[in-house]
TORGUKE-413713 format. One record per atom (N, C-alpha, C, O): residue in one letter; chain; atom name; x negated, y negated, z. Coordinates in nm, 4 decimals. Last residue first. Layout:
<pts>
{a; A; CA; {X; Y; Z}}
...
</pts>
This chain:
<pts>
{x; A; N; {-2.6785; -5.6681; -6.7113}}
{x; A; CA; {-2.5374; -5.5917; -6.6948}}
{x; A; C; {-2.5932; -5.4214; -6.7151}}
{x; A; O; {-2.5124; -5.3288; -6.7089}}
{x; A; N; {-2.8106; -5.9867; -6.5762}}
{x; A; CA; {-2.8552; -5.8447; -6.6149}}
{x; A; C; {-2.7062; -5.7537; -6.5985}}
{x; A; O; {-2.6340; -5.7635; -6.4993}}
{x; A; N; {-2.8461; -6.2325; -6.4766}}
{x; A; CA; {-2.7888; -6.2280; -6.6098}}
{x; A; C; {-2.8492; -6.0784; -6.6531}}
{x; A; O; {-2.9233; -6.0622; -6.7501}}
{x; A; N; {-2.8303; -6.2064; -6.1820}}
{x; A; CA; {-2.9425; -6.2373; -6.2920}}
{x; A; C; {-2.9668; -6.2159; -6.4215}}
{x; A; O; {-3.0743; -6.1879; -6.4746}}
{x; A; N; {-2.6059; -6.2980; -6.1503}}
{x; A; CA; {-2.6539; -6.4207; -6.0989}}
{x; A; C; {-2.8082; -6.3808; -6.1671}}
{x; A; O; {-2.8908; -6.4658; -6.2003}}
{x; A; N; {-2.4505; -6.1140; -6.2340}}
{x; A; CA; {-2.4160; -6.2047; -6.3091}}
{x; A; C; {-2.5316; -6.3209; -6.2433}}
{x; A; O; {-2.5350; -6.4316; -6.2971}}
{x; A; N; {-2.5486; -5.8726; -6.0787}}
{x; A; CA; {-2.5992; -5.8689; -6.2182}}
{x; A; C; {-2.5565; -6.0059; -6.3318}}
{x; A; O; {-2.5931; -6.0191; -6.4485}}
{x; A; N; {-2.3923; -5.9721; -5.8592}}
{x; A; CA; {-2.5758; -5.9561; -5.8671}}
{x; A; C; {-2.6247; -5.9663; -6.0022}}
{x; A; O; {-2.7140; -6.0414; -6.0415}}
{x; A; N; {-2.1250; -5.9604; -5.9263}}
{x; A; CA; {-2.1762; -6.0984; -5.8269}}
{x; A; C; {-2.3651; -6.0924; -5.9196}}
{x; A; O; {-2.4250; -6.1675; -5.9965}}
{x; A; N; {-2.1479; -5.6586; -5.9355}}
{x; A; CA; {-2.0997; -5.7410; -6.0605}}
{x; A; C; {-2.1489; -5.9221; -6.0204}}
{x; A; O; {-2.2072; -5.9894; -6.1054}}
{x; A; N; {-2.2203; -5.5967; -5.7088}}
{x; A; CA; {-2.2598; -5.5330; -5.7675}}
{x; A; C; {-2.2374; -5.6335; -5.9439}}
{x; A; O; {-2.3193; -5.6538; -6.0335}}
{x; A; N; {-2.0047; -5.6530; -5.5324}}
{x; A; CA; {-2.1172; -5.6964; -5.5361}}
{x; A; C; {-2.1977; -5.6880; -5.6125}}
{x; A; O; {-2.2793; -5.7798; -5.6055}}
{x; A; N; {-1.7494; -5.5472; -5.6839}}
{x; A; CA; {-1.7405; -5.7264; -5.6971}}
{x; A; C; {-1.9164; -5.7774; -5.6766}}
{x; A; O; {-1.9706; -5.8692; -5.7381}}
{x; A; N; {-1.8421; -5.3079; -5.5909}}
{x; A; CA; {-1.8237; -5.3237; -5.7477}}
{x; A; C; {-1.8940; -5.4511; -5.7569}}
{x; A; O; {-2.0060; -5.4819; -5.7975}}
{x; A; N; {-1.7860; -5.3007; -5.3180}}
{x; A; CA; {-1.9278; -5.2516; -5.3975}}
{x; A; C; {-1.9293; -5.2974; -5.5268}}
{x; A; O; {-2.0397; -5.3284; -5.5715}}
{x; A; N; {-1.5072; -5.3094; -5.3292}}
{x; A; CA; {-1.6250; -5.4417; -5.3119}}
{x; A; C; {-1.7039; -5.4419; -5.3315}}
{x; A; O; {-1.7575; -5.5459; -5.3698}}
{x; A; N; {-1.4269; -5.1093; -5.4397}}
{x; A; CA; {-1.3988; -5.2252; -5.5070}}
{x; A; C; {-1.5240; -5.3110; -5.4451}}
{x; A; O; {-1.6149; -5.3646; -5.5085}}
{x; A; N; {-1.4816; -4.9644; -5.2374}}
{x; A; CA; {-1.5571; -4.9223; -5.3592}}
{x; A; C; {-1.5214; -5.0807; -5.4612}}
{x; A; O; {-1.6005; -5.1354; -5.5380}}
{x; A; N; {-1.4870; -5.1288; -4.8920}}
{x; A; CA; {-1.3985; -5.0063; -5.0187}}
{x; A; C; {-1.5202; -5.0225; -5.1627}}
{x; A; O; {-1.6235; -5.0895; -5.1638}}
{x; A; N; {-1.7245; -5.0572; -4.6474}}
{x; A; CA; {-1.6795; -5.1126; -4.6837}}
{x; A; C; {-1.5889; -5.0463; -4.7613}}
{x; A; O; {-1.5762; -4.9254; -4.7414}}
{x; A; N; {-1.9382; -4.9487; -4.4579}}
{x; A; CA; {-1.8206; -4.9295; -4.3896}}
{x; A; C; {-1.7129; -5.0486; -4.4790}}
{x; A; O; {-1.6349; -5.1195; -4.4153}}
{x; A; N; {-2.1738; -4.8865; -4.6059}}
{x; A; CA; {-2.1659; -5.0253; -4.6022}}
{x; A; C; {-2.0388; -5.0178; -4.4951}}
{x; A; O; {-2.0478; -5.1195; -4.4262}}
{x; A; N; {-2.1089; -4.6302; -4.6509}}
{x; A; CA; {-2.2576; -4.6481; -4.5747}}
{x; A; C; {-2.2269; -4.7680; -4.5648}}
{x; A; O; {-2.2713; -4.7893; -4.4520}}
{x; A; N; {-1.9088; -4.6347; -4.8350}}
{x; A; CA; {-1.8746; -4.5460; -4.6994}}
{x; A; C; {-1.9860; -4.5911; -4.5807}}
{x; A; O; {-1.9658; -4.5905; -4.4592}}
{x; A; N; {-2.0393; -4.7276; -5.0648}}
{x; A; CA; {-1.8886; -4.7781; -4.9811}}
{x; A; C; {-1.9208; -4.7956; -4.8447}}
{x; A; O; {-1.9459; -4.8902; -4.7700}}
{x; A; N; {-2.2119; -4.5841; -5.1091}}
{x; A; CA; {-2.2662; -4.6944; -5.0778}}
{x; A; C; {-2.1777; -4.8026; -4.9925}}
{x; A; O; {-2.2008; -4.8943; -4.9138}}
{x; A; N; {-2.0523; -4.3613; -5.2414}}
{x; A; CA; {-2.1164; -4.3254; -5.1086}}
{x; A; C; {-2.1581; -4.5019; -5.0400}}
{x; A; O; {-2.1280; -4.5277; -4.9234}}
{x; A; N; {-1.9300; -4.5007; -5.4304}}
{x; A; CA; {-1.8685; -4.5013; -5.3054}}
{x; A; C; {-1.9143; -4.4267; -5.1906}}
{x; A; O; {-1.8591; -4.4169; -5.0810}}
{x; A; N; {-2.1309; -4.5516; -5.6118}}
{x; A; CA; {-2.0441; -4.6382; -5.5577}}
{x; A; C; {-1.9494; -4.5943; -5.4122}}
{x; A; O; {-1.9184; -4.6650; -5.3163}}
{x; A; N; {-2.3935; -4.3457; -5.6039}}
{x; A; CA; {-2.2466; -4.3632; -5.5854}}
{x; A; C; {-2.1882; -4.4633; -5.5339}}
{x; A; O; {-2.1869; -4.4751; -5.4114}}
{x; A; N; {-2.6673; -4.3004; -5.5851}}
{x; A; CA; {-2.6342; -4.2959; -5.7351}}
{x; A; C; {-2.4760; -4.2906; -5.7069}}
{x; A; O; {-2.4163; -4.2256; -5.7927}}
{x; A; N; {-2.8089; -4.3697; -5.3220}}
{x; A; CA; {-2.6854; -4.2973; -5.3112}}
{x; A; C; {-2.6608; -4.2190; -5.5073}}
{x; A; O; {-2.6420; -4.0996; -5.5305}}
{x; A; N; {-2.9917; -4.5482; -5.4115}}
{x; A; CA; {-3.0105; -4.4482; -5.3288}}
{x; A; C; {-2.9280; -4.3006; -5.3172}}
{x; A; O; {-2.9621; -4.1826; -5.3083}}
{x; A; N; {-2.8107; -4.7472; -5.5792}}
{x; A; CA; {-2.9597; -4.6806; -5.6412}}
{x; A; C; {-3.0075; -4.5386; -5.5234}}
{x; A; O; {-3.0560; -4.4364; -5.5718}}
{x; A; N; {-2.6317; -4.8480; -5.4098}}
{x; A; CA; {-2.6306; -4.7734; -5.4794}}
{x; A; C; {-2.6855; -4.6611; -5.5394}}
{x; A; O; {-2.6497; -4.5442; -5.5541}}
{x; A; N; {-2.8244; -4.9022; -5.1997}}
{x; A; CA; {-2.7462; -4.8519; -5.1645}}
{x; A; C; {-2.7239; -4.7344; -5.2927}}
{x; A; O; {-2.7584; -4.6165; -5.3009}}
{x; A; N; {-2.9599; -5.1191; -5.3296}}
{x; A; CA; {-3.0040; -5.0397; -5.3035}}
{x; A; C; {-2.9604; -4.9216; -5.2423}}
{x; A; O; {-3.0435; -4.8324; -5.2255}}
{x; A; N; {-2.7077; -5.2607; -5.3452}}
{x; A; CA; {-2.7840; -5.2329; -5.4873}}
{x; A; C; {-2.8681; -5.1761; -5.4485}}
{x; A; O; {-2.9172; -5.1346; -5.5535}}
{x; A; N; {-2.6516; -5.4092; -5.1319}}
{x; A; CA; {-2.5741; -5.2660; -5.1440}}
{x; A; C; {-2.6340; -5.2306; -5.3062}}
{x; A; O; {-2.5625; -5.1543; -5.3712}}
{x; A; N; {-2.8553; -5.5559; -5.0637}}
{x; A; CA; {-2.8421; -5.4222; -4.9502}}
{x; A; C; {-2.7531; -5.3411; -5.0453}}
{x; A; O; {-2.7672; -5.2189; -5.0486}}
{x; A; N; {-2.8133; -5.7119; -5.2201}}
{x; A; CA; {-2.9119; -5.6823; -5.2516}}
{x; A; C; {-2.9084; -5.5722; -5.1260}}
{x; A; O; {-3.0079; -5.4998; -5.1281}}
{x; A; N; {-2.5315; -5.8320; -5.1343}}
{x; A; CA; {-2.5707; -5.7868; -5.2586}}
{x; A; C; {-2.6900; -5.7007; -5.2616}}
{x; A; O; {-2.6649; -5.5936; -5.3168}}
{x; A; N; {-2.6572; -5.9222; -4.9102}}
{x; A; CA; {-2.5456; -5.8526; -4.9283}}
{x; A; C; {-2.5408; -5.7376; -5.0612}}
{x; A; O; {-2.5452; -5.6151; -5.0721}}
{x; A; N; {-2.8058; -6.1243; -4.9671}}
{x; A; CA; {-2.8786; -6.0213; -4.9033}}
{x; A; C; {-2.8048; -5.9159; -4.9334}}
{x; A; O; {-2.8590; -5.8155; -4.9796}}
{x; A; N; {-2.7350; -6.2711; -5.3039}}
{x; A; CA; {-2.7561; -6.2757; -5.1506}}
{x; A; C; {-2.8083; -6.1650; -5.0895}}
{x; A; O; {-2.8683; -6.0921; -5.1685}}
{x; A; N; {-2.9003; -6.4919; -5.5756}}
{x; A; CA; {-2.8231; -6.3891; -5.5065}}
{x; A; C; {-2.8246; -6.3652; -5.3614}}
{x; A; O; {-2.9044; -6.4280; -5.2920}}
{x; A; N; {-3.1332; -6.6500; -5.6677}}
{x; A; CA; {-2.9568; -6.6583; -5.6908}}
{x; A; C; {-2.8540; -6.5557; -5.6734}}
{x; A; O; {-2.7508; -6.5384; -5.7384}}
{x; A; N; {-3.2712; -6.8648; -5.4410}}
{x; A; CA; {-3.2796; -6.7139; -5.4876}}
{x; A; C; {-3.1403; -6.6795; -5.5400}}
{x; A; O; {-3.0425; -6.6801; -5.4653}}
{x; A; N; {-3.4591; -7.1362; -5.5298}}
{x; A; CA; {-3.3619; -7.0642; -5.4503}}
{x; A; C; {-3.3293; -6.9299; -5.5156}}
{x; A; O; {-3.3614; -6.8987; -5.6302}}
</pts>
């Protein structure tokens, strides 16, 4: 099973595209905090910081 979600993995490319948490916000129609929580979710499920 894959230990992360799509979610996650849409807005980590987001990031990487953007190089901004909160452009990736604004493109997700989400806040910067949640980008974070996803962002922190991803790197804990593949033990990468």
């Amino acid at each position: 099973m894959i230990p992360f979600n799509i979610k996650q993995l849409e807005t980590f490319l987001l990031v990487a595209t953007f190089g901004s948490f909160r452009k990736a916000a604004e493109r997700l129609n989400t806040t910067q905090p949640a980008v974070s929580t996803r962002i922190a979710g991803l790197e804990e499920a593949l033990g990468a910081r």
